[in-house]
C-alpha atoms as a printed R data frame, in Angstrom:
    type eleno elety resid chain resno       x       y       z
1   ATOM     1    CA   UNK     A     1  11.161  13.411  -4.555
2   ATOM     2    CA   UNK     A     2   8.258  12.382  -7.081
3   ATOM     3    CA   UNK     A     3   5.597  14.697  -5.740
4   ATOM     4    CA   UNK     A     4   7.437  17.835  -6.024
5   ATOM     5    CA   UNK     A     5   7.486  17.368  -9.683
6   ATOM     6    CA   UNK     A     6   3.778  16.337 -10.018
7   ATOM     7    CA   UNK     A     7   1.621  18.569 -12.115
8   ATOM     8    CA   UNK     A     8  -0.583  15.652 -13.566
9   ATOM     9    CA   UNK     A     9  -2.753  16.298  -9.970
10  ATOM    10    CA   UNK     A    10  -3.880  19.387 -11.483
11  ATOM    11    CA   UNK     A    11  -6.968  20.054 -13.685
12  ATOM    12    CA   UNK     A    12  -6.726  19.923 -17.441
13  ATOM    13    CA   UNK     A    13  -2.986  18.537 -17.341
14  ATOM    14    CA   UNK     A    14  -2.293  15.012 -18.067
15  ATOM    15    CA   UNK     A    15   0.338  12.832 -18.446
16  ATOM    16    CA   UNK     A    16   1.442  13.741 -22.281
17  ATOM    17    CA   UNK     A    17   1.098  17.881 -20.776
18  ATOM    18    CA   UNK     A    18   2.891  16.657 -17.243
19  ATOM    19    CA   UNK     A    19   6.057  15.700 -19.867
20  ATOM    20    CA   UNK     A    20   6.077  18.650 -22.194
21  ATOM    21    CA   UNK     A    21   6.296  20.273 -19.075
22  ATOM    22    CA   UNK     A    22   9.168  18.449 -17.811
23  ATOM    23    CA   UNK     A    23  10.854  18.427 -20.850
24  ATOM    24    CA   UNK     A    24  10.656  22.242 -20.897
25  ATOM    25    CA   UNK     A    25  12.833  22.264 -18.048
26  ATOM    26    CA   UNK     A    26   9.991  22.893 -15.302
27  ATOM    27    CA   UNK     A    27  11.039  20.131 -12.353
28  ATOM    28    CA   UNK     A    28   9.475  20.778  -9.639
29  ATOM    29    CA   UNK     A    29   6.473  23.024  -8.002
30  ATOM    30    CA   UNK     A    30   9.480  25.524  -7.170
31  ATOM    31    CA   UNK     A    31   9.902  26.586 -10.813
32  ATOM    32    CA   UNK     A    32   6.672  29.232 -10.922
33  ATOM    33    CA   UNK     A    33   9.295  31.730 -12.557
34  ATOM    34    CA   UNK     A    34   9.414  29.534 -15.672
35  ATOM    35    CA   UNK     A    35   5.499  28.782 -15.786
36  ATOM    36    CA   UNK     A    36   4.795  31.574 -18.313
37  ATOM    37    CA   UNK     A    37   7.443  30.420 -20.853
38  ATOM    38    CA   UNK     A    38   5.170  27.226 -20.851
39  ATOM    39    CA   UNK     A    39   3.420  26.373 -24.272
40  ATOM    40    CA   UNK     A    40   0.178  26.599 -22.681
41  ATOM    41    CA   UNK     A    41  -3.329  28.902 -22.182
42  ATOM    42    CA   UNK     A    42  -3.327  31.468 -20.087
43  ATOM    43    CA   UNK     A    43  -6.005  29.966 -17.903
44  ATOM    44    CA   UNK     A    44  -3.910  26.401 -17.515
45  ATOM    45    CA   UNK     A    45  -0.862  28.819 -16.285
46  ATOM    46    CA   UNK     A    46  -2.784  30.288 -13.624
47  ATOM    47    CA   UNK     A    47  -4.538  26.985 -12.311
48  ATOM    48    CA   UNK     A    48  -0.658  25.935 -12.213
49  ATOM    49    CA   UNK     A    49   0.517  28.238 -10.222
50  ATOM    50    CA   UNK     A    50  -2.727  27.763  -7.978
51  ATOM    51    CA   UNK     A    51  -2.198  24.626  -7.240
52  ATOM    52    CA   UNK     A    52   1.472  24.393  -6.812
53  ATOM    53    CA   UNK     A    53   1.016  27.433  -4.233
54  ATOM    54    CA   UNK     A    54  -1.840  25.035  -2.191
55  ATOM    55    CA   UNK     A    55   0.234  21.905  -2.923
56  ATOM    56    CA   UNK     A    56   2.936  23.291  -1.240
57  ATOM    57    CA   UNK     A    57   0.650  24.193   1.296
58  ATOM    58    CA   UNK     A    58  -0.778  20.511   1.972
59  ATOM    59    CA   UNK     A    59   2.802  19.216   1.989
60  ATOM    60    CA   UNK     A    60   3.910  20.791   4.483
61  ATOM    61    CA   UNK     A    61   1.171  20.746   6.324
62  ATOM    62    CA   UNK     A    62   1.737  16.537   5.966
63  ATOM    63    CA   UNK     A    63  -1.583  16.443   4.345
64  ATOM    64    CA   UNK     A    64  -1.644  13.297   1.916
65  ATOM    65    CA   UNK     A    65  -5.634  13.344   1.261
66  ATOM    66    CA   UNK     A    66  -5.449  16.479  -1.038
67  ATOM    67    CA   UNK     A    67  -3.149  14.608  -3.361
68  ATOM    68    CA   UNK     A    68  -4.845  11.158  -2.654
69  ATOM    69    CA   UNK     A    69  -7.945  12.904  -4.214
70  ATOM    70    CA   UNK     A    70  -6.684  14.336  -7.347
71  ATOM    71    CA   UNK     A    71  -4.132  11.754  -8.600
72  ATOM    72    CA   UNK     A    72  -5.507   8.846 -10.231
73  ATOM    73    CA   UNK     A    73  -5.335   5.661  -8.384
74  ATOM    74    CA   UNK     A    74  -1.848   4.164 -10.338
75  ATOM    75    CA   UNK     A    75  -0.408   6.821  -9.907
76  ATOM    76    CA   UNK     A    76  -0.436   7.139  -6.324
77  ATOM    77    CA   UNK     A    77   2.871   5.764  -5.782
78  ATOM    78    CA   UNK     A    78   4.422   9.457  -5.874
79  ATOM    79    CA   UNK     A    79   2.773   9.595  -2.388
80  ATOM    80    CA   UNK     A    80   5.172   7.214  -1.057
81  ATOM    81    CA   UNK     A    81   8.677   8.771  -0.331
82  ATOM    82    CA   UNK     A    82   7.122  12.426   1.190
83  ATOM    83    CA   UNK     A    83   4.970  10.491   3.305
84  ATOM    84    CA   UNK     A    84   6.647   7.151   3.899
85  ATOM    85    CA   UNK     A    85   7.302   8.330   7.382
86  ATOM    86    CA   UNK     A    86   3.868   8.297   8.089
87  ATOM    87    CA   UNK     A    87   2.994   5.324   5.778
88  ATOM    88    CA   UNK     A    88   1.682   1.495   7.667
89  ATOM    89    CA   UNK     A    89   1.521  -1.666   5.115
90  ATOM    90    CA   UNK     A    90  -1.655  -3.293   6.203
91  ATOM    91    CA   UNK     A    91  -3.089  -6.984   5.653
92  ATOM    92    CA   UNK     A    92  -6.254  -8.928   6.975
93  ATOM    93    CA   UNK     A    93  -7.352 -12.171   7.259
94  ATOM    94    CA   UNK     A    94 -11.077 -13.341   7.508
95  ATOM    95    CA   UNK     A    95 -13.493 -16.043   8.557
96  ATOM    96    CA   UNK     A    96 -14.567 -15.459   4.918
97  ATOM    97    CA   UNK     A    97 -16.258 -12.790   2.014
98  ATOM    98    CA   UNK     A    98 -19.424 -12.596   3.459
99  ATOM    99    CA   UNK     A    99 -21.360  -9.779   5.213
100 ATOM   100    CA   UNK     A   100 -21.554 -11.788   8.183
101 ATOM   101    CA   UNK     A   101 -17.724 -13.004   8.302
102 ATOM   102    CA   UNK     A   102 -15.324 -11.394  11.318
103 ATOM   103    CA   UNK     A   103 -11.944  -9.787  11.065
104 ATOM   104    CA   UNK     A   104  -9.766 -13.073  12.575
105 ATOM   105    CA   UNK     A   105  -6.089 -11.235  12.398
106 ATOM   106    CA   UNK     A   106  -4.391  -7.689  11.128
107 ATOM   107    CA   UNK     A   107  -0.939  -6.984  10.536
108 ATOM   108    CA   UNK     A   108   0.521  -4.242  10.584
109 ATOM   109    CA   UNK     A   109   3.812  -3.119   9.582
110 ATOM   110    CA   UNK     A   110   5.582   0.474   9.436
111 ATOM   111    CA   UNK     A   111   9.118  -0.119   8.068
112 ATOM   112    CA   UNK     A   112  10.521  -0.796  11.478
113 ATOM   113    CA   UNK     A   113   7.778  -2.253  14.081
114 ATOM   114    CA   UNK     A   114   5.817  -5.410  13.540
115 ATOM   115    CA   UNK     A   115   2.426  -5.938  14.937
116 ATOM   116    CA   UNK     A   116  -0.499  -7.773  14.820
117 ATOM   117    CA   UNK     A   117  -4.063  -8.059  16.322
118 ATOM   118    CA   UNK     A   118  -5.883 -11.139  16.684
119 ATOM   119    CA   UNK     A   119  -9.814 -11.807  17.503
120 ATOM   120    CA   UNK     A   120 -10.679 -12.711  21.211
121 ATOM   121    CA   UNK     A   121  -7.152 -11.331  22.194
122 ATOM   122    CA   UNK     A   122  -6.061  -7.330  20.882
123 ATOM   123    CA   UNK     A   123  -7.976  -6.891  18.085
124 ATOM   124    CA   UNK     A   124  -9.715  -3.835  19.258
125 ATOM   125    CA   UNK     A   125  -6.390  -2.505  20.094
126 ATOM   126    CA   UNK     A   126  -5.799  -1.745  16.458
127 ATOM   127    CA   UNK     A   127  -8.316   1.285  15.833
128 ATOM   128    CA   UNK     A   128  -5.679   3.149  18.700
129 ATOM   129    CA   UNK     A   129  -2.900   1.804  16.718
130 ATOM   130    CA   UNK     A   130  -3.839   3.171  13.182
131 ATOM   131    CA   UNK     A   131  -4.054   6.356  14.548
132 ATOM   132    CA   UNK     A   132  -0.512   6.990  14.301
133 ATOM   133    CA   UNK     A   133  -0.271   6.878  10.860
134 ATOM   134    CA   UNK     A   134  -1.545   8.841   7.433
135 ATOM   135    CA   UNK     A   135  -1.120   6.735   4.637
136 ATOM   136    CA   UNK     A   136  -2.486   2.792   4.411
137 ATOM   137    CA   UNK     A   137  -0.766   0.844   2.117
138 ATOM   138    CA   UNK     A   138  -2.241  -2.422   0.479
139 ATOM   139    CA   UNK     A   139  -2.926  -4.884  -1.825
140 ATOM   140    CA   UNK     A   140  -6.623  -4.612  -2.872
141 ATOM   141    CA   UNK     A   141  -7.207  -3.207   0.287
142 ATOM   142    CA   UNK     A   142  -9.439  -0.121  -1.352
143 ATOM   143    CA   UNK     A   143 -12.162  -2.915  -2.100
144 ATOM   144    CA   UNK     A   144 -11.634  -5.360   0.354
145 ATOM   145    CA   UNK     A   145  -9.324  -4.130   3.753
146 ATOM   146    CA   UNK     A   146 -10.176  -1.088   4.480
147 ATOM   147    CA   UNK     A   147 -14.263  -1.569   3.480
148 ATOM   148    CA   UNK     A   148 -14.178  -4.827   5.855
149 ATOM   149    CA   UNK     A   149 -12.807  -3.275   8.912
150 ATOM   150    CA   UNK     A   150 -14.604  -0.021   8.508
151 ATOM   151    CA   UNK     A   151 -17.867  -2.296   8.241
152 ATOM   152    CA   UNK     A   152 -16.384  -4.492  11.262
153 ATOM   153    CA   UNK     A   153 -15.516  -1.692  13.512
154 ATOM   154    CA   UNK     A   154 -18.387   0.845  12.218
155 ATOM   155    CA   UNK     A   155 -15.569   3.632  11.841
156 ATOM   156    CA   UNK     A   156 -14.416   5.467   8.552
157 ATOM   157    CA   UNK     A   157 -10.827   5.454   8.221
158 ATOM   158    CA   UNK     A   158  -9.380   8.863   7.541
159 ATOM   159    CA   UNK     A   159  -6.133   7.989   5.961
160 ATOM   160    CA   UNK     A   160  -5.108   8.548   2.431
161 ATOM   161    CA   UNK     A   161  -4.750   5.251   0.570
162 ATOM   162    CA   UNK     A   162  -1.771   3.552  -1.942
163 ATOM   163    CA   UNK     A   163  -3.667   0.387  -3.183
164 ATOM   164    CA   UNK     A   164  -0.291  -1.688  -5.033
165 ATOM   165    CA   UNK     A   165  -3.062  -3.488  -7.109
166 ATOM   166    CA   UNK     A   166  -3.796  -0.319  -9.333
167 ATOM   167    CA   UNK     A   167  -0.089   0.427  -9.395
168 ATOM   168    CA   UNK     A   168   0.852  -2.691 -10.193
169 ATOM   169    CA   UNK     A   169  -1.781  -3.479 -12.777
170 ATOM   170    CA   UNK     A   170  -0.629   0.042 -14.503
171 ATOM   171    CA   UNK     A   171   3.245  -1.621 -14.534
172 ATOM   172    CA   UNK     A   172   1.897  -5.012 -16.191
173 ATOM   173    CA   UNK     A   173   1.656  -7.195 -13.082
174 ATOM   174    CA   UNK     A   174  -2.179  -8.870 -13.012
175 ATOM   175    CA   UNK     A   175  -3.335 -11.329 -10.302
176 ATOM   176    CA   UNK     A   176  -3.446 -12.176  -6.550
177 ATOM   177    CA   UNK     A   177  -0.855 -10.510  -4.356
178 ATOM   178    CA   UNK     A   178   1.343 -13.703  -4.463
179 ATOM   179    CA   UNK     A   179   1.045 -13.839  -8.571
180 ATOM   180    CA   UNK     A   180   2.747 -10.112  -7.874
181 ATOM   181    CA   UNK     A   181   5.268 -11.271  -5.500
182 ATOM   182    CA   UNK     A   182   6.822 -14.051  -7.800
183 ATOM   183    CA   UNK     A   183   6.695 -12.181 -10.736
184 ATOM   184    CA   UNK     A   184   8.839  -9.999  -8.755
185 ATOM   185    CA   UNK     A   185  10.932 -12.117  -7.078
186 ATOM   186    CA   UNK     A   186   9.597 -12.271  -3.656
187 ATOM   187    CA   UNK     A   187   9.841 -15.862  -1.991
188 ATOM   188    CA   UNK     A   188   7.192 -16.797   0.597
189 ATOM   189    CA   UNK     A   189   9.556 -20.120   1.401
190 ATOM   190    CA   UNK     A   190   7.595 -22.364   4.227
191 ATOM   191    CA   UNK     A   191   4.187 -20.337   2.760
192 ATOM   192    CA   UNK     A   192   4.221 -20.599  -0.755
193 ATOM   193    CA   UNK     A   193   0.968 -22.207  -1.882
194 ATOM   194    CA   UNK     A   194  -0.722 -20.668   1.703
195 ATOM   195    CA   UNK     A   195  -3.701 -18.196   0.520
196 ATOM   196    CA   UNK     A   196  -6.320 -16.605   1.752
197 ATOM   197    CA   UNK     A   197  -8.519 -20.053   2.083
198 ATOM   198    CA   UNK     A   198  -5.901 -21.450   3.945
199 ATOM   199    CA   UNK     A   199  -5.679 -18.990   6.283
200 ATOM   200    CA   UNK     A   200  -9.560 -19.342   7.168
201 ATOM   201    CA   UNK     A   201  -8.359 -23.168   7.819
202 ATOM   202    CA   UNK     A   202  -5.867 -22.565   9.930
203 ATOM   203    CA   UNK     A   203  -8.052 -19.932  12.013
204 ATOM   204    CA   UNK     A   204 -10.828 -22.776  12.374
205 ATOM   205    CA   UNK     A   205  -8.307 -25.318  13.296
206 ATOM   206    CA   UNK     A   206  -7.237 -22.721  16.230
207 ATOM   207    CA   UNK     A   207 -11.002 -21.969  17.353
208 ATOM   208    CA   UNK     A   208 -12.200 -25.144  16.893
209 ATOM   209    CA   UNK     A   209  -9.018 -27.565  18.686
210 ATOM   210    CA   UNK     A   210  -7.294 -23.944  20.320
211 ATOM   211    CA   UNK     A   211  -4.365 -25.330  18.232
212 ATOM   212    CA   UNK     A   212  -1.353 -22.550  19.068
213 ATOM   213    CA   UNK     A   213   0.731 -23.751  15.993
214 ATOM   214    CA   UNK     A   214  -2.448 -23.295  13.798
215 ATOM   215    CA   UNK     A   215  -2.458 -19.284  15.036
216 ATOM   216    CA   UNK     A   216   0.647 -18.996  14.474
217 ATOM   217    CA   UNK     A   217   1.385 -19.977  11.369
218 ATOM   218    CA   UNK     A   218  -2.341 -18.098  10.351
219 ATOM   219    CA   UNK     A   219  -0.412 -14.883  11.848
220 ATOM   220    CA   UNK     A   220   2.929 -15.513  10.511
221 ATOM   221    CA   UNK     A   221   1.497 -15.742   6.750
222 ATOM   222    CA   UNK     A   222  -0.770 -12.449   7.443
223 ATOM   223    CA   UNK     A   223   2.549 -10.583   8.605
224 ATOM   224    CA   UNK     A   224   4.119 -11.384   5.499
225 ATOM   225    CA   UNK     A   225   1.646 -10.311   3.397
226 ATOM   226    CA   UNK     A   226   2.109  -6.857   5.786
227 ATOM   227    CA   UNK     A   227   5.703  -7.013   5.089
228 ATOM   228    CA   UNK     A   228   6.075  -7.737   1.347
229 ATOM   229    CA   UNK     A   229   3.802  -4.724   1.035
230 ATOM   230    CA   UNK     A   230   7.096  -2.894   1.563
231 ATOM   231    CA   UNK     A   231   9.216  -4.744  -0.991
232 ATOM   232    CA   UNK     A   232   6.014  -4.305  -3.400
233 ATOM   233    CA   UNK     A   233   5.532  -0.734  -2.714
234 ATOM   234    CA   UNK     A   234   9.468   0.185  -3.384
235 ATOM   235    CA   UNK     A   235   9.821  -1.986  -6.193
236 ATOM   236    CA   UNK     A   236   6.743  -0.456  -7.992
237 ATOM   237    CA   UNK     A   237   7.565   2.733  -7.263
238 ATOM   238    CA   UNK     A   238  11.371   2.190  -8.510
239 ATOM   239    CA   UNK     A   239   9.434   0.454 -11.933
240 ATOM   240    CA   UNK     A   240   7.296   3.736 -12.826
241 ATOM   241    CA   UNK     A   241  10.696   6.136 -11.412
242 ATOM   242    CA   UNK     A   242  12.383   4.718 -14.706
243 ATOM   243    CA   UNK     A   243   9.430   5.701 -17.018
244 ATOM   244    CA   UNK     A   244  10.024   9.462 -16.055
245 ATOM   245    CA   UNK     A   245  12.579  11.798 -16.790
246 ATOM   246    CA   UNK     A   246  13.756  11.481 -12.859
247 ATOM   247    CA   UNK     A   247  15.052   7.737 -12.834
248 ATOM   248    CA   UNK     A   248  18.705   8.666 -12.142
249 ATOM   249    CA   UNK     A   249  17.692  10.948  -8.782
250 ATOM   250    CA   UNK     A   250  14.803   9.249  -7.746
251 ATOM   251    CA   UNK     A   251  15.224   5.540  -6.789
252 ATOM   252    CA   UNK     A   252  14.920   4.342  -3.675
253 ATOM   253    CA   UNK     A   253  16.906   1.711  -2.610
254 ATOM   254    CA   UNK     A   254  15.184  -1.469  -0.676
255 ATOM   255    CA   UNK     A   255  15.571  -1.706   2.778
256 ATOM   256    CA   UNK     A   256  16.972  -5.120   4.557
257 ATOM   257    CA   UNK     A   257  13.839  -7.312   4.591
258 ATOM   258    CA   UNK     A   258  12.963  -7.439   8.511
259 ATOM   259    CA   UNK     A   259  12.814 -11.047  10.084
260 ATOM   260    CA   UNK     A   260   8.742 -12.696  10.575
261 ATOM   261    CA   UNK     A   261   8.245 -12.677  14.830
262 ATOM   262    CA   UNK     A   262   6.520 -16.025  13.622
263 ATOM   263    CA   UNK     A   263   6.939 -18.859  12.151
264 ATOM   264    CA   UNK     A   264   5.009 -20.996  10.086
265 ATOM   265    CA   UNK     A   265   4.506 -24.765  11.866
266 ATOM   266    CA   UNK     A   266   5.278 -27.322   8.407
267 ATOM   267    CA   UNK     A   267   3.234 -29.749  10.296
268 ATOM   268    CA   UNK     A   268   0.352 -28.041  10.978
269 ATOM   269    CA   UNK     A   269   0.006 -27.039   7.041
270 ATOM   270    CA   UNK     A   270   0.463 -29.842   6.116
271 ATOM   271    CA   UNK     A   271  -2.075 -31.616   8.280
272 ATOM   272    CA   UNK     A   272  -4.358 -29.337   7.050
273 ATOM   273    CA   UNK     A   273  -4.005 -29.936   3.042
274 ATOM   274    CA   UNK     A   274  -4.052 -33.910   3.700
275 ATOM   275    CA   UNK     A   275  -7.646 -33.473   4.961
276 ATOM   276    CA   UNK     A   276  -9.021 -30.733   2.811
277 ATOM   277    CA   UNK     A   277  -7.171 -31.020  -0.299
């Protein structure tokens, strides 16, 4: 897939280079015997066939960091389909922005298993539970996720990151996460207009009157954040697949959008904008 026919990862070569080379009928990493008919320096050459030989090396070795580090932030996406195995779409919610404001929920979703972490309950659980996994994908999570619960749980996350805000921004799509999803067709149904204040409502109306329907409508919305990650993440990926000269090999085709564990209570939201909005 994408990676294989990176070469924009290593030094001196850019995008404009990375499509000469292409277009010179160099794919993938695996083409070294066709480096030297290349249209470039000596010295270029031999960093090429460096750092194919090591990128090789990391990929097997299922070693997305080294990769992570050298390609720029949009175009991170070519991560996705080598890794996606090892890849969790991650979302939380917050009492707030502040330095003093607590993790309240985390979702956490991995293409096939659904879960979630809430304060006073499992949410220590989750530093065990990210373990199993490489890559984090979010939404702004590079300045606001991943800072927060390394600052909350006083770890440092080891895992390579694909933020979808640089990717998308790169593809034209500006904004929130939910500006994102219904430019791109994703319907939040029941949670449309629910956002990130909201959700700090709902958690207060839970600690405050232990309101069940309140927490679980705060957890459904934070799972579907988690989840449309996925939708996001192929769609984008599929977008910048059809600026390349691999769109007719390289698409990946969406999987069947998994059902929410929880539902959002109608009542309970709209209790809540009556008295605050």
């Amino acid at each position: 897939m994408m990676l294989i026919n990176t070469f924009i990862h290593i030094p001196g070569i850019g995008p404009a280079i990375e499509k000469k080379i292409w277009q010179s009928n160099v794919l993938t990493w695996k083409d070294e015997e066709r480096f030297s008919s290349l249209n470039l320096s000596v010295s270029r050459i031999k960093d090429m066939k460096l750092f194919t030989k090591e990128s090789n090396f990391h990929l097997e070795n299922n070693n997305p960091n080294f990769f992570e580090a050298l390609l720029p932030s949009n175009q991170h996406f070519r991560l996705f389909p080598e890794f996606r195995h090892s890849c969790a779409y991650l979302d939380i919610e917050t009492t707030g922005l502040s330095s003093s404001s607590k993790i309240t929920t985390i979702a956490l979703y991995n293409g096939k298993d659904i879960k979630y972490f809430v304060q006073g309950k499992n949410l220590d659980d989750f530093l065990d539970e990210i373990k199993e996994y490489r890559v984090l994908i979010t939404y702004n999570g590079r300045s606001f996720d991943i800072p927060f619960i390394e600052d909350y749980f006083n770890v440092k996350l080891p895992h390579s990151q694909i933020d979808l805000r640089y990717i998308l921004q790169r593809l034209g799509f500006k904004g929130g996460l939910k500006k994102c999803e219904k430019a791109l067709g994703i319907d939040r149904q029941e949670l449309d207009g629910v956002d990130g204040y909201f959700a700090v409502l709902l958690w207060n109306e839970y600690q405050r009157k232990g309101n069940q329907k309140a927490l679980e409508t705060l957890l459904a919305y934070n799972i579907e954040d988690a989840i449309n990650l996925e939708t996001l993440m192929i769609k984008s990926y599929n977008l910048n697949i059809k600026k390349t000269l691999f769109s007719n090999s390289h698409e990946i085709t969406e999987p069947s959008r998994p059902e929410n564990p929880l539902k959002a209570d109608l009542a309970t939201i709209e209790m809540l904008k009556h008295r605050y909005y």
